[in-house]
N, C-alpha and C positions, 0 to 999 in steps of 0.2 A: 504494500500500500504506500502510497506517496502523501507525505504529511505536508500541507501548505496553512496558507493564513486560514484556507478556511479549516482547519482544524485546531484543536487546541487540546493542552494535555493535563487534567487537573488530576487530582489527590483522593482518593474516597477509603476512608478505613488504609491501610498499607500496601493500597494499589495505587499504580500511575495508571492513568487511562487515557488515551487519547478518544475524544468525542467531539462531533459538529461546534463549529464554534458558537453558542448562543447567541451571541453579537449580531449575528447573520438573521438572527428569528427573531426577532424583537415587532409586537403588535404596536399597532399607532398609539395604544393607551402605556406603552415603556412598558410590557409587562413580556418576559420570555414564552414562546411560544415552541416548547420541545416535538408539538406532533408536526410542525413544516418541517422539518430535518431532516435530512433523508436516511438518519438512523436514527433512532429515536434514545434519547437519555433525560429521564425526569431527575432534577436535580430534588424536589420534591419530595421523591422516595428513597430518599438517605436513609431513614429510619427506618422503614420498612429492610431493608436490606442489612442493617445493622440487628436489626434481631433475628432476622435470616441466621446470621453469625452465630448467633446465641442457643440457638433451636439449633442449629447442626452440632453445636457444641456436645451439647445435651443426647445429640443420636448418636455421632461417634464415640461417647461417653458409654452408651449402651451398646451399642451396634459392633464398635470393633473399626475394619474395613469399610470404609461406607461408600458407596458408589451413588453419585449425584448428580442431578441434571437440570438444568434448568433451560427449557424448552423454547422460550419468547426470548431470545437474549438480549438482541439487541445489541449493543458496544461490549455485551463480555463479561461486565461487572462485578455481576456477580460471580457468574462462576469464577472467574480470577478470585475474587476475595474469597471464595470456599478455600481454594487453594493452599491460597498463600495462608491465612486467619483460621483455620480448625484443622488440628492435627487428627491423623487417623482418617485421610479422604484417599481413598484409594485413586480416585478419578472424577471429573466431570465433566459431563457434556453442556457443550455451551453452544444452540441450533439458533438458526433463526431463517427463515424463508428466502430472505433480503439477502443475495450476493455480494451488493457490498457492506451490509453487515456482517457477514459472513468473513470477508476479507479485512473487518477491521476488529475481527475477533481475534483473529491468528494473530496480528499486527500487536494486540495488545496481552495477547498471552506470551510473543517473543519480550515484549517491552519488561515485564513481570518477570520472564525468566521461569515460566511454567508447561510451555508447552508441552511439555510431559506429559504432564497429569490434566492441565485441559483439551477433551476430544469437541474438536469443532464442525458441527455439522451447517450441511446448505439444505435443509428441507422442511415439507409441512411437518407438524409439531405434531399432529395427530400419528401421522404417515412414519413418523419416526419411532413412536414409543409403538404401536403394534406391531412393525418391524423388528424392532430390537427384541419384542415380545416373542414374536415368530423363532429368533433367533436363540431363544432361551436364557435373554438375556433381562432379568429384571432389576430395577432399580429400586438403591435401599429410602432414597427421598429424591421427589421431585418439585419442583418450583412452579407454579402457576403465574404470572404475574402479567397478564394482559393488558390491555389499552380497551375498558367495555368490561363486559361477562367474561367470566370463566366458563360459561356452561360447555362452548363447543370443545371442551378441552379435557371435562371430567372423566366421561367413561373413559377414554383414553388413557388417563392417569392412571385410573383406579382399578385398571387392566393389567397394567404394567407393574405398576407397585408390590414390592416383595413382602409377602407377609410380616410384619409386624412394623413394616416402613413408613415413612412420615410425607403427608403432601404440603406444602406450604401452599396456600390460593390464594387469590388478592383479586377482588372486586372494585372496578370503578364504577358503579352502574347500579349508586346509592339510591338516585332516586325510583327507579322499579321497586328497588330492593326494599326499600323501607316505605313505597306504599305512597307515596309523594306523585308516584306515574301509578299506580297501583294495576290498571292496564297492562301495562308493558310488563308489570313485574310477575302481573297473574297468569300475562300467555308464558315467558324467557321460562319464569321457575315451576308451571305446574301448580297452584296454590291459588286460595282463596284471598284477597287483599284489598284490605278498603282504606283509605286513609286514615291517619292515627296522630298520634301524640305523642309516641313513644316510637321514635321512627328510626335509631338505630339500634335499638336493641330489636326490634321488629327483624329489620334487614339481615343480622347476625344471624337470628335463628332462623330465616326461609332459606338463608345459603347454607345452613349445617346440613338444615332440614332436606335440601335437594342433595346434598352431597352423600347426607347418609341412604338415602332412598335408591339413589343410584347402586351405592355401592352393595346396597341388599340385592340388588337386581343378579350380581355375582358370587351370591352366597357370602357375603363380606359384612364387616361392621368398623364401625367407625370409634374412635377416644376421641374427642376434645381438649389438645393439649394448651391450645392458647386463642383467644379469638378477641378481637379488639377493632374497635372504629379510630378513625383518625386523619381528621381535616375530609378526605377528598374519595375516600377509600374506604372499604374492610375488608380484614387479614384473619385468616384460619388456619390454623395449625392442624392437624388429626393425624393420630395414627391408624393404621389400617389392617385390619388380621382376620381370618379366614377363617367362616364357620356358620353354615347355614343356623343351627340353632339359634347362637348368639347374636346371628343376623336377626332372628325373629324376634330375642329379646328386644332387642333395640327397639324396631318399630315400635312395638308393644306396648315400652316402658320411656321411651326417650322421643317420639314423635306423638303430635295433640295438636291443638288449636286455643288460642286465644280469644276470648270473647272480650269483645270492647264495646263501652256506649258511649257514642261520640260527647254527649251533653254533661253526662255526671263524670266523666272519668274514670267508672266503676270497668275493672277489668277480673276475667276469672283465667287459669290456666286447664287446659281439660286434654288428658291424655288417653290415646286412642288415636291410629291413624286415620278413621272414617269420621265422617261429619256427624256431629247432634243430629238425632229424629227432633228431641224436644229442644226447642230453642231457651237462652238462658234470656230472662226477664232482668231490665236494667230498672235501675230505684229511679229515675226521670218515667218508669213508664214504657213499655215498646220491648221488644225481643234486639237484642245485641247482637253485633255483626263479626263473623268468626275470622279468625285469621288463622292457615294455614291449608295444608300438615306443615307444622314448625318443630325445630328441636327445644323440647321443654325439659330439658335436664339441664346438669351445668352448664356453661361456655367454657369452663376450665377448669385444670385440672390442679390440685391441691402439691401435688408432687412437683409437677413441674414448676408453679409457680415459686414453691418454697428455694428449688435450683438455681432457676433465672436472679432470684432475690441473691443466692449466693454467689452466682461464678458473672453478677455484673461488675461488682468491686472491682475485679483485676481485667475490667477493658474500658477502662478510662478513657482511652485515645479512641473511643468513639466518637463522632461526631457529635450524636446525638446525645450520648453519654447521661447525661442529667436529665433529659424529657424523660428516656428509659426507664430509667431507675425511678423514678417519679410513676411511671405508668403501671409499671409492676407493681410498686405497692400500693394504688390505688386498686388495679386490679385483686391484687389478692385480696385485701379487705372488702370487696364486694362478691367475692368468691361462696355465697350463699342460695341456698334454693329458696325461689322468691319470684314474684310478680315485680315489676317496675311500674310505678305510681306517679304523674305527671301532677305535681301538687297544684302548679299554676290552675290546671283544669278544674281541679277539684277548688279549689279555692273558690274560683269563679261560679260554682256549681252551688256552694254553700255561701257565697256573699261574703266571704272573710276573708281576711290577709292573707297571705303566704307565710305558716310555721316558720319558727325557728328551725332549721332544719336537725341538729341537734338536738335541741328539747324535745321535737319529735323519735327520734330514736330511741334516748331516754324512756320516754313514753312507752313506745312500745317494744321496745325489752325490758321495762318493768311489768308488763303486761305475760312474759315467757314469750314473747315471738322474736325472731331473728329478723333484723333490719340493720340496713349500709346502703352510704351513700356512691350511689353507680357515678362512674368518672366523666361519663356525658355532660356535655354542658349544658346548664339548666336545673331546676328546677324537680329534682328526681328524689325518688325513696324505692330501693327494692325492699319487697318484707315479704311472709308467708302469713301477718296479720289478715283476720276476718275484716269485710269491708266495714262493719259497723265498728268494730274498733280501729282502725286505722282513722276514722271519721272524728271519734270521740277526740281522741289524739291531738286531733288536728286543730278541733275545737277549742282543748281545753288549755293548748301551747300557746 
């Protein structure tokens, strides 16, 4: 590849990369515009790729050998950073359709000093992993990270995927997803969806919810090792392991529907893959509008979280470094089974202020119910509290 002005070579984690110069993509509002490039590199999703790190850390921690790939690659990035940034990586595949992405991949794996260990493909991303399938070649984690849905990309994954192996997914295609397009989000994922209030924890679970459905489809099931919104996006973590039975637990026990009433805020969680016969009556009056099949179990897993809490300390030289470490332990402290409650709504629904949001939890863990405050911005309460007490609560804060 030949590096001119219009390229440029920045810094990301202990990679050099060379990528589009952004100078070049600049919108009339000053604002960078990475999809005109004709490789694509979001500078955006630093973070996203920095816990990339952290999760592989954690499977070659378990795993051993791990063979990796990350199928959208685009300028490389990542996989270079698998690379060089988590020991115990056997390999990675770093594909992308785009020839001269393709060609700026090798360019940046000679620049790193990796091309060993990164395998660089020029193909479709699907065409690849049933291929390598074909070949008997499966992989211990793979990367999702599209520009849109994930969806044309799932079964494919979860095909390929080596029993007990990890998928990393990342969705930009917030607004289907959390019900905002509720349209778009009902035909992409399969699912009931009406708009809501609570619209990325919504989103989280209809992407679990499709991802674990799918993968029942292959006698498979799904962990929930990490899932999280942020800014512009949502990212899922899961491990993936092999077992018709366990497949049907899942459904069973970890897929339901959400009943919401747009007016009172009153929401219920109801598990079971098929729809209500009897519809759930909302306290304004009227039968409530369901959302899903959704995953109604955790978003995450207690183990992992407790890990990430541990092995962030020593990667400081992340970029993101302090968002991280800050999102973790939000996350873990919301790490409870629980409805998510839009106080704003309910406020309005009762004529009263907005709780203290502490005195509220107080409240109701005085009461024996589990409540935390979810890291979404806003006005949130997850709890497993009855709606009449959660009410009282609210009242009396």
């Amino acid at each position: 590849m030949r590096v001119s002005s219009d390229w440029i070579v920045i810094i990301e984690g202990k990679a050099k990369i060379a990528i589009p110069n952004p100078a070049k993509y600049v919108r009339e509002d000053r604002v960078i515009e990475p999809t005109w490039a004709p490789i694509f590199y979001n500078p955006l999703m630093v973070m996203n790729r920095d816990i990339a790190i952290l999760i592989l850390l954690l499977v070659a921690e378990k795993r051993g050998n791990v063979h990796a790939a990350d199928v959208l690659a685009g300028t490389g990035v990542r996989a270079i950073r698998f690379c060089i940034e988590v020991n115990g990586i056997n390999s990675c595949i770093a594909n992308d359709i785009s020839r001269e992405a393709y060609e700026l991949i090798k360019h940046n794996a000679n620049l790193n000093g990796v091309s060993d260990l990164v395998k660089v493909y020029n193909e479709d991303a699907n065409i690849l992993l049933y291929t390598l399938l074909k070949k008997g070649i499966r992989l211990t984690y793979i990367d999702i990270d599209p520009f849109g849905s994930p969806v044309p990309f799932i079964r494919s994954a979860l095909s390929n995927i080596a029993d007990g192996g990890t998928l990393g997914i990342t969705a930009t295609d917030t607004a289907p997803l959390s019900g905002s397009r509720w349209w778009a989000g009902a035909r992409r994922y399969d699912v009931y969806l009406v708009k809501n209030d609570i619209g990325d924890e919504v989103g989280l679970r209809v992407l679990l919810g499709y991802i674990a459905r799918r993968a029942a489809e292959d006698d498979k099931y799904v962990k929930p090792l990490l899932s999280y919104s942020h800014k512009h996006y949502y990212r899922i973590y899961v491990e993936v392991l092999e077992g018709a039975r366990e497949a049907d637990k899942m459904l069973n026990n970890c897929l339901g529907f959400i009943a919401i009433c747009e007016k009172s805020g009153y929401k219920a969680m109801i598990k079971g893959k098929k729809p209500l016969v009897r519809f759930v009556r909302c306290p304004e009056g009227g039968e409530a509008s369901l959302i899903g099949p959704l995953w109604v179990c955790k978003l995450n897993d207690d183990e992992t979280m407790n890990k990430l809490s541990s092995i962030i300390k020593s990667y400081r030289y992340l970029q993101t470094y302090t968002y991280i470490k800050s999102l973790i332990k939000s996350i873990a402290q919301d790490n409870i089974e629980g409805i998510v409650f839009n106080l704003a709504t309910i406020s309005r629904y009762l004529k009263c202020n907005i709780p203290n949001l502490e005195s509220l939890l107080t409240c109701l863990s005085n009461l024996g119910y589990k409540a935390s405050r979810p890291y979404y911005r806003g006005h949130y309460v997850r709890t497993n509290a009855s709606w009449d007490d959660l009410i009282n609560c609210m009242l009396s804060t």
